[in-house]
VODOMI-123151 format. One line per 3 residues: for each residue x negated, y, z negated of N, C-alpha, C. Coordinates in steps of 0.1 Angstrom, whole numbers, plus 5000, padded with zeros to 4 digits. Each point is the difference from the previous one (the first is absolute). Layout:
# residues N
X/Y/Z/X/Y/Z/X/Y/Z  ... $
***
This chain:
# residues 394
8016/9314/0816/4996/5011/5008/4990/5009/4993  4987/5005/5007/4988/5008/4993/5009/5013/4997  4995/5003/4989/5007/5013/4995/4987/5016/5009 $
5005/5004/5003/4992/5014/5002/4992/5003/4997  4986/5004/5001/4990/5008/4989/5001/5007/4995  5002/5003/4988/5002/5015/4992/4986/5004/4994 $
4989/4993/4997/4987/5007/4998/4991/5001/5005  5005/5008/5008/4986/5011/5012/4993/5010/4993  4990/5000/5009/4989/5010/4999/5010/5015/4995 $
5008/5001/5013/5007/5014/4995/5008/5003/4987  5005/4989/4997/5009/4997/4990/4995/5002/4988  4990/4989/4997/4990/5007/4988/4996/5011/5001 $
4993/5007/5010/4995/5011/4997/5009/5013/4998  5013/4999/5004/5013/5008/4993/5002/5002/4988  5000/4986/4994/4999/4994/4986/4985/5004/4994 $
4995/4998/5004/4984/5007/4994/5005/5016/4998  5003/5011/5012/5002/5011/5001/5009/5004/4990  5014/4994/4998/5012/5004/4994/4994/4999/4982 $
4993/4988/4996/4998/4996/4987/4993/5010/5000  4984/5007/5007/4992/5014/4994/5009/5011/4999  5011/4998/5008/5007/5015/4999/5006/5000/4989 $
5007/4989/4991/5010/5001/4992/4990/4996/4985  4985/4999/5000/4990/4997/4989/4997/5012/5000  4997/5009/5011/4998/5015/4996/5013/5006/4994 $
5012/5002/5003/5009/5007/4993/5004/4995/4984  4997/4989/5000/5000/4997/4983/4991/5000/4993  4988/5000/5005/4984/5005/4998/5004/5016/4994 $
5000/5012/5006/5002/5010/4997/5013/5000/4994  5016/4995/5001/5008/5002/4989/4996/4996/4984  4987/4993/4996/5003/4999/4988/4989/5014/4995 $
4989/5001/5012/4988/5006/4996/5005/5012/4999  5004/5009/5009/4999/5012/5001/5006/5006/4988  5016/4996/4992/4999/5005/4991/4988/5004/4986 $
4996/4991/5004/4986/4999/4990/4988/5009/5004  5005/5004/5013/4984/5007/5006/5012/5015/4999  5012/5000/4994/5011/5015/5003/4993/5006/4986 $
5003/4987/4988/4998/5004/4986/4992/5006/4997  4988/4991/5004/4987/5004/4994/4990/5009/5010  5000/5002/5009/4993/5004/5006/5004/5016/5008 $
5019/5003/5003/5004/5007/5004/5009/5006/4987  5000/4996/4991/5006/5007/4989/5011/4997/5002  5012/4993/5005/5013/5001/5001/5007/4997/4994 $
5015/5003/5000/5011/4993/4990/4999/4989/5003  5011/4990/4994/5008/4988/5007/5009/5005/5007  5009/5007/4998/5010/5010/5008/4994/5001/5013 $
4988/5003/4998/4993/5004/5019/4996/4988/5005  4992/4988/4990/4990/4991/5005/5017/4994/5006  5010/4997/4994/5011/4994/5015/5000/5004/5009 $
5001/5014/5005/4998/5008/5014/4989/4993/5010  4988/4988/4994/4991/4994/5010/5008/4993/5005  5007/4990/4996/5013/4989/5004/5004/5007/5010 $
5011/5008/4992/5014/5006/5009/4997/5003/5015  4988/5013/4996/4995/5004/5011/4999/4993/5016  4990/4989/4993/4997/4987/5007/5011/4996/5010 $
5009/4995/4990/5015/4994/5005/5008/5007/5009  5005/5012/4997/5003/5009/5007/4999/5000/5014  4982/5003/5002/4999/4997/5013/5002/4995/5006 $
4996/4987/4995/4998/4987/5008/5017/4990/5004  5007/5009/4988/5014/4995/5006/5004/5012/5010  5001/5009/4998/5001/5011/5014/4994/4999/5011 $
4990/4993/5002/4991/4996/5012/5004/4988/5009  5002/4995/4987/5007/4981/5008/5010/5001/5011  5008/5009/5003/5013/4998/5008/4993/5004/5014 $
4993/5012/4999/4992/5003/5013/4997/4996/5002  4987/4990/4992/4986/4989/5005/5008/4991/5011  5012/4997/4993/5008/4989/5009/5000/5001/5010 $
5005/5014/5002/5006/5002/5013/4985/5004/5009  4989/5005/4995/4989/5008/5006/4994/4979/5005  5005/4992/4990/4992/4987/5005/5008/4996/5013 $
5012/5002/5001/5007/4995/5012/4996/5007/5017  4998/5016/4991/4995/5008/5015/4982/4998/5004  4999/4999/4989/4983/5002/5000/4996/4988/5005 $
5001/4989/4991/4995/4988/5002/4993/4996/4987  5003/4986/4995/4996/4996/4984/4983/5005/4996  4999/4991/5010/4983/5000/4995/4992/5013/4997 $
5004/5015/5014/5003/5015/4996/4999/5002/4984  5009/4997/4998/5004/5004/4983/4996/4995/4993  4999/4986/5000/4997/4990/4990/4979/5009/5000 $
4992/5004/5007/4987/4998/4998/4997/5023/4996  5016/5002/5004/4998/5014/4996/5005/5002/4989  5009/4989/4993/4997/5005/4983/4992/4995/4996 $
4991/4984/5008/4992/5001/4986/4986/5010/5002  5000/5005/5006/4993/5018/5002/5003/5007/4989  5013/5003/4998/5005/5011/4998/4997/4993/4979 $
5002/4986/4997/4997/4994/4990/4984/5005/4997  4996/4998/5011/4984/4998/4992/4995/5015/5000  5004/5010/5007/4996/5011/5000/5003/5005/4987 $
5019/5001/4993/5001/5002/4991/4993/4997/4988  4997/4985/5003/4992/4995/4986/4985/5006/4999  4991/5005/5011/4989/5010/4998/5001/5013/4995 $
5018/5002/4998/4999/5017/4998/5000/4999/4985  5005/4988/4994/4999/4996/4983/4985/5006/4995  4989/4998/5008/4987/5005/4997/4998/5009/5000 $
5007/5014/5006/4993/5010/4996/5004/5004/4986  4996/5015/5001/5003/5006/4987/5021/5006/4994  5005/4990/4999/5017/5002/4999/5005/5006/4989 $
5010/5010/5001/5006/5003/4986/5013/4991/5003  5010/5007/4990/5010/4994/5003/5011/5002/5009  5002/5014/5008/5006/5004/5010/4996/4991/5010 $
4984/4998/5007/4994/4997/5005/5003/4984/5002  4998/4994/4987/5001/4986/5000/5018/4993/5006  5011/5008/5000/5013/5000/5000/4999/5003/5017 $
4992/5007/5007/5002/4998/5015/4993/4989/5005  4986/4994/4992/4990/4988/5008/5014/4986/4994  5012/5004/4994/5007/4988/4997/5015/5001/5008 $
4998/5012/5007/5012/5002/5007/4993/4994/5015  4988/5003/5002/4995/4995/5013/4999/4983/5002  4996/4996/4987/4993/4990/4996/5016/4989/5004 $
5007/5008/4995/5017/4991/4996/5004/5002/5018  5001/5006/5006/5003/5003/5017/4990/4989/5007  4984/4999/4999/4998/4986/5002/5004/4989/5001 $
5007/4994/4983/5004/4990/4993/5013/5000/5006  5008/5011/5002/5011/4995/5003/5000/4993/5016  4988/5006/5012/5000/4996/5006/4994/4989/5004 $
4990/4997/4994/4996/4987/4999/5007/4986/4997  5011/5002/4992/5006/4988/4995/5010/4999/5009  5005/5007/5009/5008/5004/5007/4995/4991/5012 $
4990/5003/5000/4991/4996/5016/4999/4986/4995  4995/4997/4988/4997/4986/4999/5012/4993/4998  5009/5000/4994/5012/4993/5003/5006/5000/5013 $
4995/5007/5009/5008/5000/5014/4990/4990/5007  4989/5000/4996/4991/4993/5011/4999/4985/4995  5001/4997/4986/5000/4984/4995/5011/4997/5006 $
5012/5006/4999/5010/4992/5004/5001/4998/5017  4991/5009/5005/4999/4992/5014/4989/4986/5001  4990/5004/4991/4992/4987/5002/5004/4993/4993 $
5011/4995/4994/5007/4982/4996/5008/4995/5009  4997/4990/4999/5010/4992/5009/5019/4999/4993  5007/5002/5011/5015/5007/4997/5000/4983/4985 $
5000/4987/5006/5003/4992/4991/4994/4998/4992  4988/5011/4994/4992/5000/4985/4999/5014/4996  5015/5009/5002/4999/5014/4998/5001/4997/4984 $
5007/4995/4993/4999/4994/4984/4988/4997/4994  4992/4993/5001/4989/4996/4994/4987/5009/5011  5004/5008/5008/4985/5007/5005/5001/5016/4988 $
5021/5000/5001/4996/5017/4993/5000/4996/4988  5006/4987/4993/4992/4996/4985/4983/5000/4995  4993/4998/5011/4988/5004/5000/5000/5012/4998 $
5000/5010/5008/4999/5013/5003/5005/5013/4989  5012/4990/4992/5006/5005/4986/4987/5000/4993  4995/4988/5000/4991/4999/4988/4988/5005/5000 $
4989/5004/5012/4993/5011/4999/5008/5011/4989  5009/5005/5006/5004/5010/4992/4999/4999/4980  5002/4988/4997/5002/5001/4987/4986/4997/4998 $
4990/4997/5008/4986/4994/4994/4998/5011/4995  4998/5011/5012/4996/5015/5001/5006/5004/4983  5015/4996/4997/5005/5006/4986/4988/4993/4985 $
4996/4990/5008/4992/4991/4987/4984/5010/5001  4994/4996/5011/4988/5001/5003/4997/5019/4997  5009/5007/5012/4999/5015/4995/4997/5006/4987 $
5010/4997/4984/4999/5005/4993/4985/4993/4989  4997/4987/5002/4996/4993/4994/4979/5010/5003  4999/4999/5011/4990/5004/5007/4998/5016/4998 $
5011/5005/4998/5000/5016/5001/4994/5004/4982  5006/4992/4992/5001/5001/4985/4983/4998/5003  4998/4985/5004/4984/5000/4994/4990/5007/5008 $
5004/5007/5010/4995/5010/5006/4994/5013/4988  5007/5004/5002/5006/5013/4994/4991/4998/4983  5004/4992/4989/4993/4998/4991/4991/4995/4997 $
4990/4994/5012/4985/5000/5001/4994/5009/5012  5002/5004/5006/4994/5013/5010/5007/5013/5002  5014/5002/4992/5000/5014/5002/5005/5001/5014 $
5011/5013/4998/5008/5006/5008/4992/5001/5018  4991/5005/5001/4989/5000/5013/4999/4986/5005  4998/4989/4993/4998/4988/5008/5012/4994/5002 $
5015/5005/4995/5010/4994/4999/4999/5005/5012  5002/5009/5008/5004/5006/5011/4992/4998/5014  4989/4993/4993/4988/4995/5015/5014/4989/4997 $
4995/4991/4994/5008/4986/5003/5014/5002/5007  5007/5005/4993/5009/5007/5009/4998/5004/5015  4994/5007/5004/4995/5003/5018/4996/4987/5000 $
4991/4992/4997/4994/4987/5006/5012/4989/5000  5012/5001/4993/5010/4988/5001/5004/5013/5015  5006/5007/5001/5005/5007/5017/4992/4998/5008 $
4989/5005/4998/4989/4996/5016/5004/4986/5000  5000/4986/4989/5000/4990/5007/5013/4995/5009  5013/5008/4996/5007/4998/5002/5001/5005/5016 $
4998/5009/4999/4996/5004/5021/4993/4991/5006  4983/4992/4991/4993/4993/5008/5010/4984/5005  5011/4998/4990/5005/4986/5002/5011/5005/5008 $
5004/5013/5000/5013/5002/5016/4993/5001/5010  4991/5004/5005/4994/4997/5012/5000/4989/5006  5002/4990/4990/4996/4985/5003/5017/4997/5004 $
5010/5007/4998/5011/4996/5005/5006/5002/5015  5004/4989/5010/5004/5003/5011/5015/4994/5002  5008/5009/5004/5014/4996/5002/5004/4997/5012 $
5010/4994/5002/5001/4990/5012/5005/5010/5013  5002/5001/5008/5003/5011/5008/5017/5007/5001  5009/4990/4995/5009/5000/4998/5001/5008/4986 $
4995/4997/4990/5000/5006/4984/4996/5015/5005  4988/5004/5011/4998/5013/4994/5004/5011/5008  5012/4998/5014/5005/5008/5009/5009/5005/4992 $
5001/5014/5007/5010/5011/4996/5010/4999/5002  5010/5002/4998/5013/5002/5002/5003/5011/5012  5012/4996/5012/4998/5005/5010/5007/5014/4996 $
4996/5015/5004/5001/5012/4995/5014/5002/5001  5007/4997/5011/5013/5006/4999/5008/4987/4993  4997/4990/4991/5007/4992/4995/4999/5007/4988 $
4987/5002/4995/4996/5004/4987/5003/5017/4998  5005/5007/5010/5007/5011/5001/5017/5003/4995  5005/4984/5006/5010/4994/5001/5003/5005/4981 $
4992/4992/4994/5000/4998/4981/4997/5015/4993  5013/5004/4999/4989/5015/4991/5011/5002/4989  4999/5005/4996/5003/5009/4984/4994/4989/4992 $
5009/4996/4988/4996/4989/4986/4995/4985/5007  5010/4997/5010/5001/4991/5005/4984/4997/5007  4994/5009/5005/4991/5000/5005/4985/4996/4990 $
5004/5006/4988/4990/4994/4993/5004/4988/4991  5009/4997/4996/5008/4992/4993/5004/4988/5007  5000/4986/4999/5004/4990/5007/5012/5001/4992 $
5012/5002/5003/5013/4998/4993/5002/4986/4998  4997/4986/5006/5003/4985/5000/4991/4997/4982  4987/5006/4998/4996/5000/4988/4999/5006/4989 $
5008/5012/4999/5006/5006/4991/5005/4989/4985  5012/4995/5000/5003/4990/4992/4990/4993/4994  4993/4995/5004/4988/4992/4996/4993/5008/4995 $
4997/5011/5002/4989/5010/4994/5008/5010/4983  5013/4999/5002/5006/5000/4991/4999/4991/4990  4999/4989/5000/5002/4991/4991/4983/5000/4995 $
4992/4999/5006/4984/5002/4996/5003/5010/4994  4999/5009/5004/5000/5014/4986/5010/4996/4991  5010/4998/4998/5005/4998/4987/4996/4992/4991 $
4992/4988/5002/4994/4992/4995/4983/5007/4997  4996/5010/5011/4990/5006/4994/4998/5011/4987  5015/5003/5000/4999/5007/4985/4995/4994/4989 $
5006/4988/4998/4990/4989/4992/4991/4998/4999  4993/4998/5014/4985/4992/5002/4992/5015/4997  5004/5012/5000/4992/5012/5001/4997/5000/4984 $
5012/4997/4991/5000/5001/4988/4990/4992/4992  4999/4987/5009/4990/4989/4994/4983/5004/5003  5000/5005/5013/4984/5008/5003/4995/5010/4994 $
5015/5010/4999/4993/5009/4992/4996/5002/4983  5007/4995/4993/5000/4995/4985/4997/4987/4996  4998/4989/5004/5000/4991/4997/4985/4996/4991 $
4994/5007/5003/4985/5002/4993/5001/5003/4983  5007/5015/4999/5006/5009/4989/5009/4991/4991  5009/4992/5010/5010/4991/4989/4987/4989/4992 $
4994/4998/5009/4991/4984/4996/4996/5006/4983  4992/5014/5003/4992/5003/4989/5007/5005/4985  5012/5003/5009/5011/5007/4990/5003/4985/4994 $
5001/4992/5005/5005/4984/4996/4987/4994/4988  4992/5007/5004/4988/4992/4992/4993/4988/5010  5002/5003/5016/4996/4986/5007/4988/5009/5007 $
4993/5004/4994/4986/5009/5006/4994/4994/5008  4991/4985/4993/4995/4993/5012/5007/4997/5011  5010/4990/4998/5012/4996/5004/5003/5010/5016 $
5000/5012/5001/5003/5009/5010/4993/4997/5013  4992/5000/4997/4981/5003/5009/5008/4982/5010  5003/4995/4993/5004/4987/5008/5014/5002/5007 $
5008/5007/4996/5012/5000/5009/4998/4997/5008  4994/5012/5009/5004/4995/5018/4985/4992/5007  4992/5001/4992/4994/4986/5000/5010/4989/5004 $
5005/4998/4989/5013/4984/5001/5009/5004/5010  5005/5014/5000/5008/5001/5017/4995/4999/5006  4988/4999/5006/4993/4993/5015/4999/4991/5004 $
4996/4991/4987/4998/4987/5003/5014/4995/5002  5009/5001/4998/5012/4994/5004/5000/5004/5008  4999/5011/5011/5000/5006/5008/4996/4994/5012 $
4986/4994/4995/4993/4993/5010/5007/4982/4999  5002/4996/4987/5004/4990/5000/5017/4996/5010  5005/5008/4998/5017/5002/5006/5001/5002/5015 $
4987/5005/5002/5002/5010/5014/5004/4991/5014  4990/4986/4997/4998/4991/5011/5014/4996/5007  5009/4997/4987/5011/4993/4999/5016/5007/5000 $
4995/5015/4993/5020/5009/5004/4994/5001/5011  4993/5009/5008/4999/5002/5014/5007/4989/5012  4995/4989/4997/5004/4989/5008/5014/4994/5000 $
5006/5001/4984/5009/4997/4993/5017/5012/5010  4993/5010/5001/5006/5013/5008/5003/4999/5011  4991/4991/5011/5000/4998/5013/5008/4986/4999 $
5000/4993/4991/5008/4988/5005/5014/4999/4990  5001/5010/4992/5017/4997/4994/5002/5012/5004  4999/5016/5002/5007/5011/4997/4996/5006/4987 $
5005/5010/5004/4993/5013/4992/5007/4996/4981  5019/4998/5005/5005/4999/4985/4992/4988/4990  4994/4991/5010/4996/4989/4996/4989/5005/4990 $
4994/5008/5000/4984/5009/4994/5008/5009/4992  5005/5006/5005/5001/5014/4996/5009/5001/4984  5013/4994/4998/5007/4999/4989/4992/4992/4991 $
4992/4991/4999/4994/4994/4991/4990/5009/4995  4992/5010/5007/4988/5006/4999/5008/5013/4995  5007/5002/4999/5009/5010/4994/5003/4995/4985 $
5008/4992/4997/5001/4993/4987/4986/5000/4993  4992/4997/5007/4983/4993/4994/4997/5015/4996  5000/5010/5006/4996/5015/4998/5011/5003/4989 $
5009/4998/5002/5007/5005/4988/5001/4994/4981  4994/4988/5005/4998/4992/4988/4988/5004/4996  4988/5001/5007/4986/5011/4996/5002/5010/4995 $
5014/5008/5002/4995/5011/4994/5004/4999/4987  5015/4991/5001/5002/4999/4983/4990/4992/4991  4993/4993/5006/4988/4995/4990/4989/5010/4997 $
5002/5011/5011/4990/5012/4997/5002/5005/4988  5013/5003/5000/5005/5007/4988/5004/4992/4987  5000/4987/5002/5004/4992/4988/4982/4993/4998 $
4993/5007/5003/4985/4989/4999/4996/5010/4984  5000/4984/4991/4995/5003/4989/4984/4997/4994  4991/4995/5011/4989/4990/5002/4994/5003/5011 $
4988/5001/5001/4992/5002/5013/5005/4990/5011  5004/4983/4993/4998/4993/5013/5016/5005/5005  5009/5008/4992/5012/4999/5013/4999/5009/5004 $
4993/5012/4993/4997/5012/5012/4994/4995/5011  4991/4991/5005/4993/4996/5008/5008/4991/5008  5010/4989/4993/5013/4993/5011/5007/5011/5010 $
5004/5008/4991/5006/5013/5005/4996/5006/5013  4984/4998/5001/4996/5009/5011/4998/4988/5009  4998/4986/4997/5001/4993/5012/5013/4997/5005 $
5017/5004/4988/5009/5001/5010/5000/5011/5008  5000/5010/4997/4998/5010/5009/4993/5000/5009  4991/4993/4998/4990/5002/5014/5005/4993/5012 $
5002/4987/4994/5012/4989/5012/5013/5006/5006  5005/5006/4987/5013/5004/5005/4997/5013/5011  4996/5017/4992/4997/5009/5012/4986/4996/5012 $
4998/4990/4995/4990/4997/5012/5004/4995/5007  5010/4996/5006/5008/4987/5005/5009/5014/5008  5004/5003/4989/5015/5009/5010/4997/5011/5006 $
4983/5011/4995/5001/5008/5015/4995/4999/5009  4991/4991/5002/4995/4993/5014/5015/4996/5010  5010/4995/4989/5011/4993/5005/5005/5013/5007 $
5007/5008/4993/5007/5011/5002/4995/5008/5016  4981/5002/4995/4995/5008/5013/5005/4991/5014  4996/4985/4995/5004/4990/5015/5013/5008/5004 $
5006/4999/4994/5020/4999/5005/4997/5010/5008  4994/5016/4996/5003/5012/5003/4992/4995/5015  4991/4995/5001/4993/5000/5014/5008/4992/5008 $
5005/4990/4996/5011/4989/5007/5010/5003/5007  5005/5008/4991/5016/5007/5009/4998/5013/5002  4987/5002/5008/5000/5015/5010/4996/4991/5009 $
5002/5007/5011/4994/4997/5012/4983/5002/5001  4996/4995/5010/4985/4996/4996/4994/5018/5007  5003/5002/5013/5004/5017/5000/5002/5008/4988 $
5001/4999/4989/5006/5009/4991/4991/4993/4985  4996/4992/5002/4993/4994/4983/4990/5009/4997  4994/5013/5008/4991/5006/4990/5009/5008/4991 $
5013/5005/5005/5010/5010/4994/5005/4992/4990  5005/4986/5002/5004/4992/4990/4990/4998/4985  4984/5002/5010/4993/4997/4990/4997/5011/4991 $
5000/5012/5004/4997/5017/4995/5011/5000/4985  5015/4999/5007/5010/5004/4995/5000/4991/4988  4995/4982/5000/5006/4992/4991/4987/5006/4987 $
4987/5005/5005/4991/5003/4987/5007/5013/4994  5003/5011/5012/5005/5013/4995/5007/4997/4987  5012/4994/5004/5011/4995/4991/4996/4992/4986 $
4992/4990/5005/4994/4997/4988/4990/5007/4993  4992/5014/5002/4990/5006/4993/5009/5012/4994  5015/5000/5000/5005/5007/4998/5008/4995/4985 $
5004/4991/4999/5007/4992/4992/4985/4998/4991  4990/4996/5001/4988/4999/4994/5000/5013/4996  5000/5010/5004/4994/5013/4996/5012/5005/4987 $
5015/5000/5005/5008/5004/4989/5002/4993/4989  4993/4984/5003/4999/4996/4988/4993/4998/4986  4988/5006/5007/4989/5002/4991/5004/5013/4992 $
5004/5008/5007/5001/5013/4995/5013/4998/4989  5012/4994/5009/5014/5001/4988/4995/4990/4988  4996/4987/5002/4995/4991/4991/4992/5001/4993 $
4988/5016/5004/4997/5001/4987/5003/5008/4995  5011/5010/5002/5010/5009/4989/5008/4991/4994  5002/4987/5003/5011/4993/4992/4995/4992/4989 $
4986/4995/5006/4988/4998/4988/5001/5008/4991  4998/5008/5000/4998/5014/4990/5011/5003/4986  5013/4994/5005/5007/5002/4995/5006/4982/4993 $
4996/4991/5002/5006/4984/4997/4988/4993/4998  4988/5006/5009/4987/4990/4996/5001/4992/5013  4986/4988/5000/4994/4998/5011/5014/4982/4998 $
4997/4998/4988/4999/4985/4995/5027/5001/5009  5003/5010/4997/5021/5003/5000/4997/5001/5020  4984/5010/5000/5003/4999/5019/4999/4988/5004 $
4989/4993/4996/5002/4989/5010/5011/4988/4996  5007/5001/4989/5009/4989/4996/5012/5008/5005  5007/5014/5005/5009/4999/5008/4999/5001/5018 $
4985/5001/5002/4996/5000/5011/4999/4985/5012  5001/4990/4990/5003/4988/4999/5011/4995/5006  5014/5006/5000/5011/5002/4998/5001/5007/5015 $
4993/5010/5002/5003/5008/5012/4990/4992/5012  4994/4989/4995/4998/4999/5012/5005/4985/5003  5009/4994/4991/5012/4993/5005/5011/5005/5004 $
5004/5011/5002/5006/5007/5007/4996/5003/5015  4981/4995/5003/4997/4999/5013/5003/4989/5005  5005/4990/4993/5005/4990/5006/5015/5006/5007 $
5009/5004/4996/5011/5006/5005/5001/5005/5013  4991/5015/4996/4993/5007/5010/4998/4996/5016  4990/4987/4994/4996/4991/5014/5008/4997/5005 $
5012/4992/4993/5009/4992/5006/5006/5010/5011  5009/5011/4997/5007/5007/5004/4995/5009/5012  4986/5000/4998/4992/5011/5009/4996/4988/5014 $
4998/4988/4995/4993/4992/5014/5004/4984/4994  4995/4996/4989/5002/4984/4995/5014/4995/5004  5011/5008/5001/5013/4993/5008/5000/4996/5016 $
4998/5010/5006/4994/5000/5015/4989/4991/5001  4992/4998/4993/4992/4983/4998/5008/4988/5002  5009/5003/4993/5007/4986/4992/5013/4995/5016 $
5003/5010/4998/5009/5005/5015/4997/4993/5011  4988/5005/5005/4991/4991/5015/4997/4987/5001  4997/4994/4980/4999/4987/5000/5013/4994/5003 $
5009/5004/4994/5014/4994/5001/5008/4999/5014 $
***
């Protein structure tokens, strides 16, 4: 039997859309502290406030977006944050202090949150239900390019042209990102509203929150405490290690497995089940990290990050699927809002607790008992959804 088409014009250009959105936010996470230091005179104490700030919004925004995509209609939202993206990224040009700079990232973050929001609601209408595995394993991996490509591009930005040209390139990755959503058209079914007294029907938490993906979005955040720990220090350990070159290649080597892996768990998801992916890519992430921490040599720092890359690259593509799977197709922008909320939350407290715990054990004790906690997300899974897997097969 012919399998479905999963690569359409619209499809890619989602995927085109989602990868500029998520190359600009790691574009500016590595830059701006560097344009805080040197140019705005700031602490480190403050230069975190660009992050937080960011985050803040963008997780406060997400639960609405959901609900504003259900009443409004996807495509509505999906082309009015990336407005609200590219406008913010022109306000980086003028003349900013640092009060100043902390509202163009509170605006900037209320885009982002709605954008990713819109874009996960509208990919998962354009895949086909029997390639929701291997279309949102694509759709994962935009996202980590954006983590490769953003910082890589921002750095050599920034230390051959200077703070001013970082910030055109910057607007020119947004404007493109608008010119490639135009090019997206959703099917008539994907971009109707929800009828008013149904969606009247859903109010308090419930209303912004898909309750059926809660669980699932639990388990991604706890597992993102980790992955936050490895994004945000993993550079600092390398050098602290003595693996200076060695760094610059990390997520280099996470991509490429990235790209290498992607063809194959995706598909792997749709024809065995989620446990079938999901506990092995859990183990594989947890064994990366302990090689993070036990790497005495460039090349196992570098194994390290291609476990990790297979392993967390594998499981939150996996995770986001589930959360869209068991909501109703009425309700997956909320499912979709609620499962990043939850996850940029668990990302956010982890960076922040993980590196007070750094501070006090070192980079080399966090990630060797961090290792440890995230075989404990093996548990987690089981108990939160991996049983009720096991259950349906049986």
């Amino acid at each position: 039997m012919k399998q479905p088409r999963l690569w359409t014009r619209n499809y890619i250009s989602i995927l085109i859309a989602n990868g500029l959105t998520f190359t600009s936010f790691y574009y500016l996470l590595v830059t701006l502290p560097i344009f805080g230091l040197q140019d705005l005179d700031t602490n480190k104490t403050q230069v975190g406030l660009f992050t937080t700030m960011f985050l803040i919004s963008a997780i406060v925004i997400r639960p609405f977006a959901g609900k504003w995509l259900e009443k409004t209609g996807k495509y509505a939202i999906f082309i009015s944050s990336l407005l609200i993206l590219c406008g913010a990224s022109l306000l980086y040009l003028l003349p900013v202090s640092f009060t100043s700079l902390l509202v163009i990232r509170f605006i900037h973050g209320v885009g982002f949150g709605m954008a990713t929001t819109a874009n996960g609601a509208i990919v998962a209408d354009l895949i086909p239900e029997s390639r929701k595995g291997e279309g949102m394993g694509y759709y994962g991996l935009t996202l980590n390019l954006g983590m490769v490509i953003g910082p890589f591009l921002g750095l050599t930005v920034i230390n051959a042209g200077g703070t001013t040209v970082m910030f055109i390139i910057n607007a020119v990755v947004s404007l493109l990102a608008i010119v490639t959503g135009v090019f997206v058209r959703l099917p008539k079914k994907a971009n109707v509203t929800v009828n008013k007294t149904e969606a009247n029907n859903v109010k308090g938490l419930k209303g912004l929150l898909e309750p059926s993906g809660v669980p699932i979005s639990l388990i991604a955040a706890f597992l993102a405490l980790v992955y936050s720990a490895i994004v945000s220090f993993v550079a600092v350990y390398a050098i602290e290690q003595g693996f200076v070159e060695a760094s610059s290649y990390f997520f280099i080597v996470y991509a490429v497995i990235l790209l290498a892996s992607r063809p194959f768990t995706g598909k792997w998801f749709d024809l065995y089940g989620a446990n079938y992916i999901i506990y092995p890519a859990i183990l594989c992430f947890a064994i990366g990290t302990f090689l993070l921490a036990s790497s005495t040599s460039s090349w196992i720092f570098l194994v390290s990050a291609l476990l990790i890359g297979l392993g967390w690259g594998t499981v939150f593509p996996s995770l986001q699927t589930i959360a869209i799977q068991v909501a109703e197709p009425e309700r997956r922008s909320a499912a979709t809002a609620g499962f990043l909320s939850i996850f940029d939350f668990g990302f956010g407290i982890g960076s922040f607790v993980f590196g007070l715990v750094a501070a006090q054990i070192g980079y080399k004790s966090l990630y060797f008992y961090s290792s440890f906690l995230v075989l404990i997300g093996i548990i987690v899974y089981y108990f939160l959804h991996g049983r009720k897997v096991s259950s349906q097969q049986n």
